[in-house]
C-alpha positions, -999 to +999 in steps of 0.1 A: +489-084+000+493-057+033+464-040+037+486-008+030+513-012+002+550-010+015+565+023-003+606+014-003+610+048-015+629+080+004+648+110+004+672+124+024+646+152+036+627+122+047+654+105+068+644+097+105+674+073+118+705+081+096+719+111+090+738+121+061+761+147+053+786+152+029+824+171+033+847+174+003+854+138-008+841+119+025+806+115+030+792+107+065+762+083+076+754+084+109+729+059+126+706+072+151+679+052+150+648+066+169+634+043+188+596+056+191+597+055+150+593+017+139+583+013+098+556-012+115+536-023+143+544-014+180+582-022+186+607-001+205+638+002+183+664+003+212+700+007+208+701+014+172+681-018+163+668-016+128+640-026+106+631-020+073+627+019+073+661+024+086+677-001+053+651+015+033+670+048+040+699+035+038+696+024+004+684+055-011+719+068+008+738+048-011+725+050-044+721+090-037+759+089-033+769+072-064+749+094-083+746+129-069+780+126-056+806+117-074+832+139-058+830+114-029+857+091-025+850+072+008+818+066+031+822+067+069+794+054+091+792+056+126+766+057+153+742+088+172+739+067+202+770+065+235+789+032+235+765+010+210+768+009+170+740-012+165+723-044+181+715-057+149+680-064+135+654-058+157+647-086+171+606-082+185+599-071+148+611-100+134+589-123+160+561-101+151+563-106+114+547-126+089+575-158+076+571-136+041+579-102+052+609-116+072+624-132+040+618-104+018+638-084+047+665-100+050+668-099+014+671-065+010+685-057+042+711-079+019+711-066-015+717-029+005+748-042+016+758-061-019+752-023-029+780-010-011+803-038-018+796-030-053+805+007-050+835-003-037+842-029-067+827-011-093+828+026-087+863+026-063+841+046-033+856+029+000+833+028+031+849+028+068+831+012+100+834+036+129+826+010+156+818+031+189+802+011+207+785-027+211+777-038+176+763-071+173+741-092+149+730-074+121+749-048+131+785-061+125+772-076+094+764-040+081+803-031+092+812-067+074+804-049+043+825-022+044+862-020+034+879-011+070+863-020+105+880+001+135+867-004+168+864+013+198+893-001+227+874+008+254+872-027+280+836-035+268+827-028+233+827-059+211+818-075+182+789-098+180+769-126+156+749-141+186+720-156+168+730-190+172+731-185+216+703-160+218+677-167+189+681-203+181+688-192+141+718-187+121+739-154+116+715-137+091+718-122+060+757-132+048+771-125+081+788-161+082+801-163+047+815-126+048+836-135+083+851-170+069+848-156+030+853-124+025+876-113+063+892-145+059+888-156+096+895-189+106+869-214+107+877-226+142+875-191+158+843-180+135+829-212+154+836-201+183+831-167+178+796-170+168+787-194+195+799-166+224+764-140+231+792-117+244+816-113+214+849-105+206+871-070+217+903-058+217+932-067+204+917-101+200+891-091+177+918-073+155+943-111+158+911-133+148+903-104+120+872-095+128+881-061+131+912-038+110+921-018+139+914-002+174+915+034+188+907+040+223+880+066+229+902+095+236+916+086+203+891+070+185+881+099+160+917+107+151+922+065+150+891+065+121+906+098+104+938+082+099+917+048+083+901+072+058+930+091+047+946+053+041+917+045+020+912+077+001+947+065-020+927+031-028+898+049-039+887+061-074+887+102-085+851+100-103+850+137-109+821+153-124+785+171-112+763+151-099+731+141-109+698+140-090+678+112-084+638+124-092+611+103-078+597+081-096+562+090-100+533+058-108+495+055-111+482+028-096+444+016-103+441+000-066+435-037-088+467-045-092+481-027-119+511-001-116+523+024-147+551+038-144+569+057-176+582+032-194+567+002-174+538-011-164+528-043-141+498-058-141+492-080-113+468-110-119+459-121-081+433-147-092+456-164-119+485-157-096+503-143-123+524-107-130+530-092-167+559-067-164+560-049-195+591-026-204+587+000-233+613+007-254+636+038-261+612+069-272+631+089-303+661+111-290+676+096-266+712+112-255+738+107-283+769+119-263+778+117-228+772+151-219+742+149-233+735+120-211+742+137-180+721+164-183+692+140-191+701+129-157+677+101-144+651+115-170+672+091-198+652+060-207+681+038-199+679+049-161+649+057-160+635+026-172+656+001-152+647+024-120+611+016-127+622-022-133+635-019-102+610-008-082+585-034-098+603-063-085+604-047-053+565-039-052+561-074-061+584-091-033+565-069-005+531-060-017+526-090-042+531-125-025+509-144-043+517-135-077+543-166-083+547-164-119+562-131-139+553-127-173+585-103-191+573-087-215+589-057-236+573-034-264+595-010-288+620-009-315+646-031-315+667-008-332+662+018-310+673-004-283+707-017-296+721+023-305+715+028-269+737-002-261+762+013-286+763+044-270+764+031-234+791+004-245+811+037-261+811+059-232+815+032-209+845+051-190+824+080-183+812+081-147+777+082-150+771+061-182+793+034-156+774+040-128+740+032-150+756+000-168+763-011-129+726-002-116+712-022-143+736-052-135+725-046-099+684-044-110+693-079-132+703-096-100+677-086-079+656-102-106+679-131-106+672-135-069+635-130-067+616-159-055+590-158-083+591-180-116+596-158-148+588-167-181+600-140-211+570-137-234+590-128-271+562-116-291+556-094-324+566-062-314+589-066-284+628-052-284+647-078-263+678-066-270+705-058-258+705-051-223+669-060-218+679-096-235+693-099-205+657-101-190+648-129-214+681-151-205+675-142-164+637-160-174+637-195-165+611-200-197+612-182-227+582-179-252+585-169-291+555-159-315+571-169-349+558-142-372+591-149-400+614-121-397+589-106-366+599-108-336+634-097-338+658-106-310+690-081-305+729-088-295+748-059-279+788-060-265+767-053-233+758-090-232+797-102-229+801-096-193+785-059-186+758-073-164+776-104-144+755-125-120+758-130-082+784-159-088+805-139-115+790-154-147+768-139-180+736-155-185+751-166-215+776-185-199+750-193-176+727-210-204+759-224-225+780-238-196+799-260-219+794-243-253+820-213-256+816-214-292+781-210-292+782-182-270+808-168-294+787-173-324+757-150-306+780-127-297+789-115-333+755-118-338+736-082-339+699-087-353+686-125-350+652-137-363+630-161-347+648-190-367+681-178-361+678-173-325+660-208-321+688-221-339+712-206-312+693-219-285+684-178-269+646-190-271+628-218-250+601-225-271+590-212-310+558-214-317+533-201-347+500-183-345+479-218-345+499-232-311+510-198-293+481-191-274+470-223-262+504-237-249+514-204-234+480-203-218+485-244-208+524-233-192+509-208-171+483-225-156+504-252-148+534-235-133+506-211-110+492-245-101+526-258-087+538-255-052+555-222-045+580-238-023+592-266-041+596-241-073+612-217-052+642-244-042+641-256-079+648-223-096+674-214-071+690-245-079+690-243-110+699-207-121+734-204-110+751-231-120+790-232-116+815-216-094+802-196-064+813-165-050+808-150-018+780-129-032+765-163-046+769-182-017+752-155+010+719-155-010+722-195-019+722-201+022+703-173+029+674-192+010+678-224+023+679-211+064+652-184+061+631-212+046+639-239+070+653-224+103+625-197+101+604-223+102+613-245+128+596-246+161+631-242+178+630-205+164+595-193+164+576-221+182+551-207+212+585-217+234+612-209+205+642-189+213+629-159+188+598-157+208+611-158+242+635-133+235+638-107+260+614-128+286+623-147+316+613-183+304+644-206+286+634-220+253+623-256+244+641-273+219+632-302+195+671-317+204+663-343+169+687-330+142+675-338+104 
């Protein structure tokens, strides 16, 4: 654990290298990254390089948009700095970090741009790249996310994924499968262009379609007006007040254990194990959508999956060692499942739409957490619903047979409310060939233990006598397994089926953190990573494997 926990929590007061601003329907993120302010160590963050403070802002922007306002329509980001957008990630913090902190990252560097892709998808808010400048690396991939990409025509500006020349490691976090996936682009020009340090400009870069279009600099702000007037048609009227995002508050005992609200995690560093507990629904929850709203992000169903949230997170930067989860949930199951009914029934209302899709968001950050999970289903616990959806994201789950106690609960939620990275339920996920089945638990409402063994929603039932002792006897063995093999075996294994784009970013994310990262070539005493910026050529191992 880092000697000083990493807080991925911030407010707009709090902003040092983005700065945001909102007019009517068009809201305005501007990148100024300030170079003597890196999140860690010593590192100069030079032309609007960027670590993990600037995406950490950048994520609260985001979210701060979709819920505080909803009279925005499209997001325009540009850059603070003369003729440079952003060089990308910066690249003497990534050669002074641990391989962990690197991977955990990129992966949110990631899921922050899934985030607005989402927005766009889900809640119709269009974002605009306003290129003015050099924009390479990690840079371009954070335009690659947006809907529209214009670019300054000025001789010199260009667009950039130079890992593979300068670094010795692949375009990072989605960068290749959003140019050839998502843009479209030609696989014989993305090869070239992302073996060429200096990039693509001009009227070439709009041809191969990196970029959407090109205004000169005399031009360029009425070139990027003109963009967002284009996109504002495309864009969804949400309407409404917004409403604010309060911190959430937590007391932690300094030994590993967390409690929030409505959750609590209790982090077990000897046994290597996490318990993530979520409460249930307290008594008067919001019945009607106005209601709702002015709960704001007091609600338990925001609230809580806020807090779920920011577990998962604590755990990828603060808890490394703890490789086994242990969901757990505590509550009535009744409760539960009217708060799925009345989410489900106000579904077109913009803020119950914007919770459903945070918690579809908060599911897949779950989904893609290197940690194995097992659901513990125990007397007293309300998986239901939408937090079923944590027992079908475990890779184990666990059932204390008590009769008719536990109860396990089915919600319209659970047909397709909460898709994963690759499009699917988890039903579909855990019945790939068994659309009846998934049918049959889907007019379900209330199963008991027998009844949802029967189904197949449970891993393992087990009585009073056997409980304990097995549960006990999985733990130990999965916390005595190697972390890296398990890691490549869960990802494997929990998406099965058709990829998407989203799907296939984190699938090769995975595999080239873990093995390029690694790899002399990169980060060796004479890698490419760690002669960056110095006068000496790297040494490569030229064997390819």
């Amino acid at each position: 654990m880092a000697d000083t926990p990493i807080s991925l929590a911030s407010h707009p007061d709090a902003y040092v290298h983005w700065k945001f601003s909102v007019e009517g329907d068009v809201a305005r993120l501007v990148l100024d990254v300030q170079e003597d302010k890196p999140f860690l160590g010593d590192y100069p963050l030079k032309l609007n390089s960027y670590d993990l403070g600037v995406d950490i802002e950048l994520a609260d922007a985001v979210e701060r948009i979709r819920f505080e306002h909803p009279e925005v329509r499209v997001v325009v980001l540009s850059s603070g700095k003369e003729r440079v957008f952003s060089a990308g990630a910066n690249i003497r913090m990534l050669g002074q970090s641990t391989h962990e902190f690197k991977i955990n990252f990129c992966k949110f560097t990631n899921e922050t741009r899934l985030a607005m892709e989402d927005a766009s998808a889900g809640s119709g808010i269009k974002f605009v790249a306003a290129l003015g400048g050099i924009t390479a690396g990690g840079g371009y991939e954070l335009a690659l996310a947006c809907d529209d990409i214009v670019l300054v025509d000025d001789g010199n500006s260009a667009v950039s994924l130079p890992e593979v020349p300068l670094l010795g490691v692949l375009p990072g976090t989605g960068g290749l499968t959003r140019v050839v996936d998502k843009r479209g682009v030609r696989r014989d020009l993305a090869d070239i262009f992302c073996t060429l340090s200096e990039g693509v400009k001009g009227k070439r870069a709009v041809e191969w379609g990196l970029v959407d279009a090109l205004g000169p600099r005399s031009k360029f702000d009425a070139v990027v007006a003109e963009r967002v007037d284009a996109l504002r048609g495309t864009a969804s009227e949400r309407g409404g007040t917004g409403v604010i995002l309060e911190p959430l508050h937590y007391e932690d005992d300094g030994e590993g254990t967390r409690r929030y609200r409505f959750v609590t995690l209790a982090c077990h560093r000897e046994e290597r194990t996490a318990r993530l507990t979520v409460q249930g629904p307290p008594e008067g929850e919001p019945e009607t959508a106005e209601a709702f709203r002015e709960r704001g992000s007091g609600a338990w169903t925001f609230r809580a999956w806020r807090e779920i949230d920011a577990a998962l997170l604590h755990l990828r930067f603060n808890e490394p060692e703890c490789g086994l989860v242990l969901l757990a949930t505590q509550g009535d199951l009744d409760r539960v499942l009217a708060v799925d009914r009345f989410l489900a029934g106000n579904r077109d209302d913009w803020f119950v739409k914007e919770v459903l899709l945070f918690q579809a968001r908060t599911l897949r950050r779950l989904d893609l957490t290197s940690r194995s999970t097992f659901a513990l289903i125990e007397p007293g616990s309300c998986f239901g619903g939408g937090l079923l959806e944590l027992a079908l994201a475990a890779d184990r789950s666990y059932l204390l047979d008590k009769g008719d106690d536990p109860r396990i609960g089915v919600s319209a939620l659970n047909a397709g409310t909460f898709p994963m990275s690759h499009g699917h339920t988890r039903l579909q996920v855990r019945f790939p060939v068994d659309e009846g089945r998934i049918g049959r638990i889907l007019e379900s409402t209330v199963l008991d233990p027998g009844e949802a063994d029967d189904l197949g929603l449970v891993t393992v039932v087990l009585d009073d006598i056997d409980y304990v002792d097995e549960v006990r006897v999985a733990i130990e063995e999965r916390a005595s397994l190697s972390p890296d093999a398990l890691t490549g075996m869960e990802a494997s294994l929990r998406f099965p089926g058709v990829e998407t784009c989203d799907s296939k970013i984190f699938g090769r994310l995975s595999a080239w953190q873990n093995w390029i990262f690694f790899r002399p070539n990169a980060v060796g005493e004479k890698g490419a990573l760690k002669l960056y910026g110095r006068p000496e050529r790297p040494e490569f191992d030229w064997k390819r494997t």
